[in-house]
N, CA and C atoms as a LAMMPS dump frame, in Angstrom:
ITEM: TIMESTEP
0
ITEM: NUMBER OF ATOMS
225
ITEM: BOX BOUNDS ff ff ff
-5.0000000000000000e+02 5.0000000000000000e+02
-5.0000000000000000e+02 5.0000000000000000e+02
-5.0000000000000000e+02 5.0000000000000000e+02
ITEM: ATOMS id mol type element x y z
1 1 1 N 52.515 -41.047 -283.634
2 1 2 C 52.268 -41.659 -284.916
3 1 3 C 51.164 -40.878 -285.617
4 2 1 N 51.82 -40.801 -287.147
5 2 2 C 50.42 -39.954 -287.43
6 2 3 C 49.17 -40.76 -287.818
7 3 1 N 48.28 -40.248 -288.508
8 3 2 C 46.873 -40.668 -289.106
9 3 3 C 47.571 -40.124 -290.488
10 4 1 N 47.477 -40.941 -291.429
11 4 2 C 47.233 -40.695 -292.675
12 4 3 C 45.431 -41.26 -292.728
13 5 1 N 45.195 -39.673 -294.11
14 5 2 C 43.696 -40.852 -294.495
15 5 3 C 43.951 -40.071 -295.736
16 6 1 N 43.515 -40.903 -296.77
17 6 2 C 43.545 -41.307 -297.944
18 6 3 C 42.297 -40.933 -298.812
19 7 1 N 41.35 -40.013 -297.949
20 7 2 C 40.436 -39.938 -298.588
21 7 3 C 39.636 -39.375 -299.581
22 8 1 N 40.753 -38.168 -299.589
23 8 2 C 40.588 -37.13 -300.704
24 8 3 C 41.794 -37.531 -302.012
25 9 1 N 42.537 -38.807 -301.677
26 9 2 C 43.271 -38.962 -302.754
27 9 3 C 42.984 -39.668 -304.046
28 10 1 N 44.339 -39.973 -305.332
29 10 2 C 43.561 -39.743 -306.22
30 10 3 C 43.229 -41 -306.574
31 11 1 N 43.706 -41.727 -307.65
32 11 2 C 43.403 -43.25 -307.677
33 11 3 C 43.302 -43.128 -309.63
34 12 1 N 42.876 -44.315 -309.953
35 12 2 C 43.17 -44.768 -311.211
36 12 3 C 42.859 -43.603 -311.95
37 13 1 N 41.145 -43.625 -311.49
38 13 2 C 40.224 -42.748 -312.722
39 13 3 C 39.32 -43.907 -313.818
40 14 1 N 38.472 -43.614 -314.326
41 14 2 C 37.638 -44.232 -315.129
42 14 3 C 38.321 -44.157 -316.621
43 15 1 N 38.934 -42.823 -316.892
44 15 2 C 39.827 -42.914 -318.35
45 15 3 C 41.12 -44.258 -318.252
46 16 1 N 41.4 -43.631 -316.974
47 16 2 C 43.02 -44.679 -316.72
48 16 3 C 42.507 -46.158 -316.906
49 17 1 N 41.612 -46.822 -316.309
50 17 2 C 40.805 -47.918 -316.201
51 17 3 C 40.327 -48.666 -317.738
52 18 1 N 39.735 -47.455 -318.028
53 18 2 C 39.552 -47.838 -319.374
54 18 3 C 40.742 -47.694 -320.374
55 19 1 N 41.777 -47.29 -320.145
56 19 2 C 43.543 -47.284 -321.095
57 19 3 C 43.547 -48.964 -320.534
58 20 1 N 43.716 -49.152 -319.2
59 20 2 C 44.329 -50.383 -318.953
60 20 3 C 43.439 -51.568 -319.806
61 21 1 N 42.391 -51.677 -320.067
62 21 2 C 41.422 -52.744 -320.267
63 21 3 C 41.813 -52.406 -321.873
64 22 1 N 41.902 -51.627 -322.427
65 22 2 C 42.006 -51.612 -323.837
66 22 3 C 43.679 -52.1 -324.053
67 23 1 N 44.696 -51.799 -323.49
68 23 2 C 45.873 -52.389 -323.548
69 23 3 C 45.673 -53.838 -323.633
70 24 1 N 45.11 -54.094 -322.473
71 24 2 C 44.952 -55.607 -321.786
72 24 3 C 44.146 -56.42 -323.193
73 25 1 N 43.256 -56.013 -323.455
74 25 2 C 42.632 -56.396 -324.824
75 25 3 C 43.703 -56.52 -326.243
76 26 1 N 44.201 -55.485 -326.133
77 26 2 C 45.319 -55.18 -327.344
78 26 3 C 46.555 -56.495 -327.356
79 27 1 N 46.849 -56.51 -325.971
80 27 2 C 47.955 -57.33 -325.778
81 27 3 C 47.463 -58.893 -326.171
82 28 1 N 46.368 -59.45 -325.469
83 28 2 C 45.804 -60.59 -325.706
84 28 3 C 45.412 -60.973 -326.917
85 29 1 N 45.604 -60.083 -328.342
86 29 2 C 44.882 -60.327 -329.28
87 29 3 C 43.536 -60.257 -329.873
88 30 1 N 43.13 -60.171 -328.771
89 30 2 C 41.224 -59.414 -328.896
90 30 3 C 40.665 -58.466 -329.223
91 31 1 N 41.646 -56.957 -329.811
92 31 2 C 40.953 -56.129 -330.223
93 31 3 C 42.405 -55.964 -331.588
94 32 1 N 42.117 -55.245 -332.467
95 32 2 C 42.996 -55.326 -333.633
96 32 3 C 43.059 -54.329 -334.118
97 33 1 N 42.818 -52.735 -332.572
98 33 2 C 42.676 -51.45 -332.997
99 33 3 C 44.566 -51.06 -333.173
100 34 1 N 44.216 -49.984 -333.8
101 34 2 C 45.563 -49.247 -333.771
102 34 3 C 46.205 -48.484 -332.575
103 35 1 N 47.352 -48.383 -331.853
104 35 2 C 47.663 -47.963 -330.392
105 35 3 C 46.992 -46.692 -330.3
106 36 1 N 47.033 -45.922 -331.235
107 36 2 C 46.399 -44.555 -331.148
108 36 3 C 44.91 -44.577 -330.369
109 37 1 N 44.214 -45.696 -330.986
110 37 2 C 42.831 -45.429 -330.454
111 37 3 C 42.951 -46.913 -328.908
112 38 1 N 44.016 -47.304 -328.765
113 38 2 C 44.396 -48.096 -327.657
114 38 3 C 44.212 -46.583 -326.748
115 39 1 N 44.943 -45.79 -326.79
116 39 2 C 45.725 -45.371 -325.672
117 39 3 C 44.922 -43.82 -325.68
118 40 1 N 43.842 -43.996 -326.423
119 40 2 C 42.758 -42.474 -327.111
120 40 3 C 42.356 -42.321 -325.77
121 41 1 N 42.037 -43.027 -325
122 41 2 C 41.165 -42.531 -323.34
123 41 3 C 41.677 -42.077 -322.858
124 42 1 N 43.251 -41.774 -322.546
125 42 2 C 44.202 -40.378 -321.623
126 42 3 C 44 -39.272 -322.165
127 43 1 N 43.992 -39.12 -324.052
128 43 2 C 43.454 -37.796 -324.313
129 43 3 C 42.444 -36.938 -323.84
130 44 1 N 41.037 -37.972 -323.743
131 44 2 C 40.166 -37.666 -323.487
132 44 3 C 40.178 -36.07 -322.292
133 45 1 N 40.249 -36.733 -321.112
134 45 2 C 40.494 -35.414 -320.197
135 45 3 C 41.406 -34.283 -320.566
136 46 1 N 42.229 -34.425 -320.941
137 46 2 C 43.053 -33.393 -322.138
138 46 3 C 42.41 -31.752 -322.912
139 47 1 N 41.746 -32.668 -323.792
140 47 2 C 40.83 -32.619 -324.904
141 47 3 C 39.422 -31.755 -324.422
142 48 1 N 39.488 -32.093 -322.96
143 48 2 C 38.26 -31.795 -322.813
144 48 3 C 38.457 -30.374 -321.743
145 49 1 N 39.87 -30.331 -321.052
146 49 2 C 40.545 -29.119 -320.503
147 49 3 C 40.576 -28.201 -321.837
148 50 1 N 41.247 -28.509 -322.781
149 50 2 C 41.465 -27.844 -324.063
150 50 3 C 40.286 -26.781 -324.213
151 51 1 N 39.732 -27.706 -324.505
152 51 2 C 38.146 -27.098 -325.113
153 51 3 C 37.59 -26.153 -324.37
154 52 1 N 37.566 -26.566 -323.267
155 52 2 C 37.02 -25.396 -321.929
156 52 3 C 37.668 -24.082 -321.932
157 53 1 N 39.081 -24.504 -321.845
158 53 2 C 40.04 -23.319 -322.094
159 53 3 C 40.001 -22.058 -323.696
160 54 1 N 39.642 -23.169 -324.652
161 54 2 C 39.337 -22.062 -326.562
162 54 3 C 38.171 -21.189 -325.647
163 55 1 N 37.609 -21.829 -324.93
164 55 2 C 35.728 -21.23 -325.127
165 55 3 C 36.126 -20.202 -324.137
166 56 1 N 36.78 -20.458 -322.996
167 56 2 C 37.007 -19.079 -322.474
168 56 3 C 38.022 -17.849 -323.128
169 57 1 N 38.992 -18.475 -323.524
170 57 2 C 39.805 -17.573 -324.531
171 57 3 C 38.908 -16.657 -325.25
172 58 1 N 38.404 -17.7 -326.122
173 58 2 C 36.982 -16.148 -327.299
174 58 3 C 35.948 -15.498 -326.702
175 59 1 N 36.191 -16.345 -325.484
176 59 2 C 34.798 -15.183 -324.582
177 59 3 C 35.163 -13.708 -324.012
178 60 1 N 36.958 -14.173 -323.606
179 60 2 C 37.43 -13.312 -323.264
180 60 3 C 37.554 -12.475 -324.294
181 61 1 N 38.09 -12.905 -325.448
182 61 2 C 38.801 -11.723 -326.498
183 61 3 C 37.433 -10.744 -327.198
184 62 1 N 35.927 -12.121 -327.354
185 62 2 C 35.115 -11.285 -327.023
186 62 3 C 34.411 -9.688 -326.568
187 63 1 N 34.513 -10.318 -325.504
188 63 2 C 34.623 -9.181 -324.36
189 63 3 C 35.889 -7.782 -324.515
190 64 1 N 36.919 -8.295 -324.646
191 64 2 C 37.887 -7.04 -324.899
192 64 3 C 37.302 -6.429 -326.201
193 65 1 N 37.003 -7.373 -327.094
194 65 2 C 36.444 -6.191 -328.142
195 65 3 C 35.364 -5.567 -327.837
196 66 1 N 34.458 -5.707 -327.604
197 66 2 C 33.397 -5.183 -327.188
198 66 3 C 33.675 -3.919 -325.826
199 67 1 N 34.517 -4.073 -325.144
200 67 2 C 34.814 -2.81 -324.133
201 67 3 C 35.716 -2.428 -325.326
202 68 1 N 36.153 -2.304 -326.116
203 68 2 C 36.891 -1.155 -326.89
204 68 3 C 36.37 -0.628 -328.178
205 69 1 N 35.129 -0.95 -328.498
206 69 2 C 34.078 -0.872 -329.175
207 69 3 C 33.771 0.578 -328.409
208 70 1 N 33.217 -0.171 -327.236
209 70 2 C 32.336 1.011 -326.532
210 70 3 C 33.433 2.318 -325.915
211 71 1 N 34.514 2.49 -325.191
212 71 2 C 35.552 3.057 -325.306
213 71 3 C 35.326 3.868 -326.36
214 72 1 N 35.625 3.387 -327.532
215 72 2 C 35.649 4.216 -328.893
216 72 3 C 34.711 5.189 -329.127
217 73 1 N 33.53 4.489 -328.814
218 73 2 C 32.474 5.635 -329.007
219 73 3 C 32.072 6.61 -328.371
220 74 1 N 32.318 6.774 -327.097
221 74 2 C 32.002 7.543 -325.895
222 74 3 C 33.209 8.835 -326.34
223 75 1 N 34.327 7.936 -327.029
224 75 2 C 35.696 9.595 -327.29
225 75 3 C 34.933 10.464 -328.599
């Protein structure tokens, strides 16, 4: 029989947690937001991969200009 352990696995999350409680609010009548900003907390982590990813993109393209800058001048 094996051992499962569970301990590195994943589970709701604090965004997911907070989608459910804002649904749960939405549904009951207690908040009178629009679904967009209901369901805005899954973007979040998204949004925030995104961003990480532009900033390395221009760092990179950055960088390529700048080695072909210098390239250039040395011919």
């Amino acid at each position: 029989m094996s051992n499962v352990n569970n301990a590195g696995g994943g589970g709701i999350g604090f965004f997911g947690l907070l989608t459910i409680v804002f649904i749960v609010l939405k549904l009951t009548g207690h908040i009178s937001w629009s679904w967009f900003w209901v369901i805005s907390p899954l973007l979040i982590p998204f949004s925030i991969v995104l961003t990480i990813l532009l900033i390395i993109g221009i760092f990179l393209i950055c960088a390529e200009i700048s080695t072909n800058k210098r390239t250039k001048r040395r011919k």
